[in-house]
C-alpha positions in Angstrom: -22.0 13.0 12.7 -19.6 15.7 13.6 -16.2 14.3 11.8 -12.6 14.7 10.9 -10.9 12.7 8.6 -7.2 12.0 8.5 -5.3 10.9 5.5 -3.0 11.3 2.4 -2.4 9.1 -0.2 -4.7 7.7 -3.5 -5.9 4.9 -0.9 -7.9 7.6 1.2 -9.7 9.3 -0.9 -12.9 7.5 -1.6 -13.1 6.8 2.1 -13.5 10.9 2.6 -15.5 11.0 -0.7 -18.4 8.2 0.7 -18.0 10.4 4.1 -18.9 13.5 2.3 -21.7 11.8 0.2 -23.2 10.4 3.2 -24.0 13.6 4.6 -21.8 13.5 7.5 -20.3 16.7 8.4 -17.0 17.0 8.2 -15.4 20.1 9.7 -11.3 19.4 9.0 -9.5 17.1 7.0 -6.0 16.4 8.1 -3.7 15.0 6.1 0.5 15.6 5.3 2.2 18.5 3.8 2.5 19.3 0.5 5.7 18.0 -1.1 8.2 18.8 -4.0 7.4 16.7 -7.0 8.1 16.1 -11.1 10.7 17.5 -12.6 10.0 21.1 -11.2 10.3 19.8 -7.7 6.9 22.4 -7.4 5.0 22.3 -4.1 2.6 19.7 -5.3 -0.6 18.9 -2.4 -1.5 14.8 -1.8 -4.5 13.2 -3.2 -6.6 13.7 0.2 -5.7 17.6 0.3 -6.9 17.6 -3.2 -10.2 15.8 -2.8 -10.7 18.2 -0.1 -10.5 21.3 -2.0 -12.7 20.0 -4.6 -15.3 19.5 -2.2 -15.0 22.4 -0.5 -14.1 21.2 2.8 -11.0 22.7 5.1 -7.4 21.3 5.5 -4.7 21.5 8.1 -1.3 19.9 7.0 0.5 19.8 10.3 4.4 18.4 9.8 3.7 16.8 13.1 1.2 16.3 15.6 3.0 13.7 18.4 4.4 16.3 20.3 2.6 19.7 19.3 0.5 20.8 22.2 -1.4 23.7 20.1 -2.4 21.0 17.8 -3.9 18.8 20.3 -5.8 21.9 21.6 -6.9 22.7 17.5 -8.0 18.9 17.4 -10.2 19.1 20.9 -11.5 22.2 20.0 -13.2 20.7 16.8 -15.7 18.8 19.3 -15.6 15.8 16.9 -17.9 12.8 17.5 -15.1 10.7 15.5 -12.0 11.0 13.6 -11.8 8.6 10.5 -8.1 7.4 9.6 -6.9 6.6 6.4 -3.0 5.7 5.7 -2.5 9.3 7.3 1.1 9.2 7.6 1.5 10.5 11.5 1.2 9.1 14.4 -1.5 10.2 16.8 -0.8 10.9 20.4 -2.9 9.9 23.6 -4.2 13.5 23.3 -5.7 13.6 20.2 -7.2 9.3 19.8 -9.0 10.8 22.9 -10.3 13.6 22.2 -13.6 12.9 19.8 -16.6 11.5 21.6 -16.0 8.0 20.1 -12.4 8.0 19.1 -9.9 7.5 16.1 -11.5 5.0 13.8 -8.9 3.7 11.4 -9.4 2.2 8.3 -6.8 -0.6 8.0 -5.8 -2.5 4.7 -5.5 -5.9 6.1 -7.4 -8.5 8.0 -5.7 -7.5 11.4 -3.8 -9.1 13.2 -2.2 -9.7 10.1 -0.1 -7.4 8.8 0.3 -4.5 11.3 2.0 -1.8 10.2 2.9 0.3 6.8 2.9 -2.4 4.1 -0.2 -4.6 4.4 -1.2 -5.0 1.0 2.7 -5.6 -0.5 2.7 -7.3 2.4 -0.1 -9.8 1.9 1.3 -10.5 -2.1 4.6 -11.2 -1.2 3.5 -13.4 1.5 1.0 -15.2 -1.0 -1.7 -14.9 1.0 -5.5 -16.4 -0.1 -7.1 -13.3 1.1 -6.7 -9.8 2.5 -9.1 -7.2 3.0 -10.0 -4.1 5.2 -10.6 -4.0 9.2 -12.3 -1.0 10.7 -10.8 -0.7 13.9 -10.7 1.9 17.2 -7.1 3.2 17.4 -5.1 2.8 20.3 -1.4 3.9 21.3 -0.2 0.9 20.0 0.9 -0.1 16.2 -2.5 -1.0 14.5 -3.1 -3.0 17.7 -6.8 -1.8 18.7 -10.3 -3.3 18.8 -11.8 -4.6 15.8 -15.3 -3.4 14.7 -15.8 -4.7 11.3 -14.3 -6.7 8.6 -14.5 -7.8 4.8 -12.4 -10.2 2.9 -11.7 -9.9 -0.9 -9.7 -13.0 -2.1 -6.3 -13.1 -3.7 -5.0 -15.1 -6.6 -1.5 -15.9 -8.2 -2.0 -12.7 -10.9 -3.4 -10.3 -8.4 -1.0 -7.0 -8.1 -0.6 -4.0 -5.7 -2.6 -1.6 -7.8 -5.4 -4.0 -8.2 -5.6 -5.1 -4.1 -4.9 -1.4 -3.8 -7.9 -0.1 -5.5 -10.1 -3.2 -4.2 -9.7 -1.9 -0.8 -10.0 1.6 -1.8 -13.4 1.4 -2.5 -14.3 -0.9 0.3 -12.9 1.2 3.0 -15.4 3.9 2.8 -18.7 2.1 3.0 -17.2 -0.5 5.9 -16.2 2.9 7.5 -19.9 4.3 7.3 -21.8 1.1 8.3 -19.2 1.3 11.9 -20.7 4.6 12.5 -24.3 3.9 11.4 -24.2 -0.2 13.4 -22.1 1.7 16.2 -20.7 -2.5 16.6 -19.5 -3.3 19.9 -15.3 -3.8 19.9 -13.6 -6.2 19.8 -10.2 -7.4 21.0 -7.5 -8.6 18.2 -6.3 -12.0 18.8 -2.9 -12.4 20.5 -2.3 -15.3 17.5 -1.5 -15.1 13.9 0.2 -11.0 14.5 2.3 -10.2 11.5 3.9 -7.4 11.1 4.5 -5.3 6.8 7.5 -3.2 7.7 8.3 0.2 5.6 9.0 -0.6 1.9 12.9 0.7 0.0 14.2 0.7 -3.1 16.3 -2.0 -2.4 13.4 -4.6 -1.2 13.0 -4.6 -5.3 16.4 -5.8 -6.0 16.0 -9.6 -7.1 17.8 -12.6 -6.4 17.9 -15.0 -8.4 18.6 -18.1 -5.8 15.0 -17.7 -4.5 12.2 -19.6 -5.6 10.9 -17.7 -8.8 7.3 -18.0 -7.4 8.5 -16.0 -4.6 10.1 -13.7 -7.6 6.9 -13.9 -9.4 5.1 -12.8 -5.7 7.5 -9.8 -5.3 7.0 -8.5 -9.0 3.4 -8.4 -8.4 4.0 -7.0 -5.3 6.7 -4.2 -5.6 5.8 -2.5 -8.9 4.7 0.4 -9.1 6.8 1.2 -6.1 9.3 0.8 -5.3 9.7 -1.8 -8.5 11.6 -4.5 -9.1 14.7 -4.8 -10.9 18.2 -6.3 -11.7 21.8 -5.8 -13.5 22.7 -6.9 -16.8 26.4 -5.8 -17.4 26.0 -2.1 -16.6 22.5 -1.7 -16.9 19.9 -1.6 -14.4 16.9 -3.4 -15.9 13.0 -2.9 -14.5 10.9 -6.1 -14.6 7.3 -4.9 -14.3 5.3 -8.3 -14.9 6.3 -11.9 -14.4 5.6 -15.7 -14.0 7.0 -18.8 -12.6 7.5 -21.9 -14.5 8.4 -25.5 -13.9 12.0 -25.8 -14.6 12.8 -28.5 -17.8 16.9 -28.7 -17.4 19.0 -27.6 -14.8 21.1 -24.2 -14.7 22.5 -21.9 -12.6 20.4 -19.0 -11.0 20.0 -16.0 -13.1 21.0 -17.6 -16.7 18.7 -16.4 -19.3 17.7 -19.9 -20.6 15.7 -18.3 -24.2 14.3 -16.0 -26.0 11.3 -15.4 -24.1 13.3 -15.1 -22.3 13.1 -17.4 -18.7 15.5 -17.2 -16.2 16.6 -20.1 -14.1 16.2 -19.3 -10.5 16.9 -21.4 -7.1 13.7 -23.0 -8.0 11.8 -23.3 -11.2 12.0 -20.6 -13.8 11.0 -16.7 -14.3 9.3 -15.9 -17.0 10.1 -11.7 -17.8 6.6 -10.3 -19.5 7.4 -6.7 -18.8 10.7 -5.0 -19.1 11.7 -1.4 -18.7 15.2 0.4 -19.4 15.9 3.9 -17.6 14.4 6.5 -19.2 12.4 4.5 -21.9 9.0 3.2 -21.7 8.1 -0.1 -20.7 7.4 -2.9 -23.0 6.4 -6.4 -23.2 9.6 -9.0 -23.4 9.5 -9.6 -26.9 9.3 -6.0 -27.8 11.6 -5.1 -25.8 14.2 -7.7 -26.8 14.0 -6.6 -29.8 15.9 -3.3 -29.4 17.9 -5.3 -26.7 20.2 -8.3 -26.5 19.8 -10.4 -23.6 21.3 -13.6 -24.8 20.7 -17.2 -24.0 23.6 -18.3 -21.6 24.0 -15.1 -20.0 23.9 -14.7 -16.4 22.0 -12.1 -14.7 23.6 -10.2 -11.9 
């Protein structure tokens, strides 16, 4: 078929790879700006923009497209059969979900309804969800709110991180993607029950508090790291927990005293086990090797 695909991040790219391998003929990849980045703040493309090169296909990086009639014309003008969307990063007006032949085809990282939106796969961790997984889906003017035309499960466990749902869905997007264009299924309507919504992740959604449950800690660790991490204060340090587990608590204690040497911290419920710890501008290291070039003493409370 005669495609575009749209998209920018890690998470996109095998998606356009199995596209390309597949023989479908892809005549522009869209995907966002390059952006300042590392210490050099040099002009540094995305992942997608990238791939693209590599494979020798073409790129426009449009700053916008909601409101820019000269793209919508570039977009028609491509006489697409489809669009596949990836975690593109703009939102696509009337104009363009209409112009292909059979529409914006977005691949999703959740099992819509659940978890519309920008988050999904934190979202589904820090929810502790059983399962996620990816839902090919025709777009629509609404938030992630179109017909459904395929979907695939992975499960979840109590250990599972970000990076590891991340790349689980990763590969699975791309050949879900290609079996909606080969089966052409017919669409179908999201349920009006069960809609969630995984709002737009900050630096302070990894701040932790130590009066919540510390499998709900344990859940947001897992979640939150690599971004935008997860951390607290000890006196006038700012401390990055990378790993963690809950435990059951064995003696009472206010939340956010360092109970040992391990060391565990007594939260609202149970305890937090710290496996991972970072300072700024050192490298991260497990607890005991990190306490050991670091006092964090039984009896002190954790702000």
């Amino acid at each position: 078929m005669r495609l575009a695909f749209m998209g920018s991040p890690e998470f996109s790219v095998p998606a356009l790879r199995a596209l390309h391998a597949a023989g479908h003929e892809i005549v522009m990849v869209y995907c966002q700006p390059p952006r300042p980045a590392g210490r050099g703040q040099k002009e540094t493309p995305c992942p997608v923009h990238r791939a693209a090169l590599e494979l020798g296909l073409p790129v426009r990086t449009p700053a916008r497209v909601r409101k820019d009639a000269t793209e919508h014309a570039a977009f028609a003008a491509l006489d697409l059969d489809a669009a596949i969307v990836a975690a593109y990063g703009l939102i696509l007006p009337p104009a363009m979900l209409e112009a292909p032949r059979r529409g914006c085809i977005n691949i999703h990282a959740s099992l819509l309804p659940r978890w519309r939106g920008a988050g999904p796969i934190q979202a589904a961790i820090l929810a502790g969800d059983s399962e996620s997984g990816i839902t090919i889906m025709r777009m629509d003017a609404g938030l992630d709110t179109g017909p459904m035309l395929l979907r695939a499960a992975v499960p979840l466990t109590d250990r599972t991180t970000t990076p590891e749902l991340h790349d689980a869905l990763a590969a699975l997007g791309g050949p879900l993607a290609l079996r909606a264009l080969e089966e052409q299924p017919a669409p179908v309507p999201q349920p009006e029950d069960g809609v969630t919504y995984a709002p737009k992740l900050g630096k302070e959604d990894g701040r932790l508090d130590w009066t919540q449950p510390a499998d709900a800690l344990a859940r947001r660790v897992r979640a939150l790291n690599p971004w935008p991490g997860t951390f607290f204060r000890h006196g006038e340090d700012t401390l990055r927990l990378l790993a963690a587990g809950s435990e059951p608590a064995t003696a009472a204690a206010a939340p956010g005293t360092v109970l040992d040497s391990v060391p565990r911290i007594a939260c609202g419920e149970s305890v937090l086990r710290l496996e991972r710890l970072q300072r700024a501008g050192r490298g991260a290291l497990p607890a005991g090797e990190f306490l050991r070039g670091y006092m964090l003493p039984p009896g002190a409370v954790l702000g």
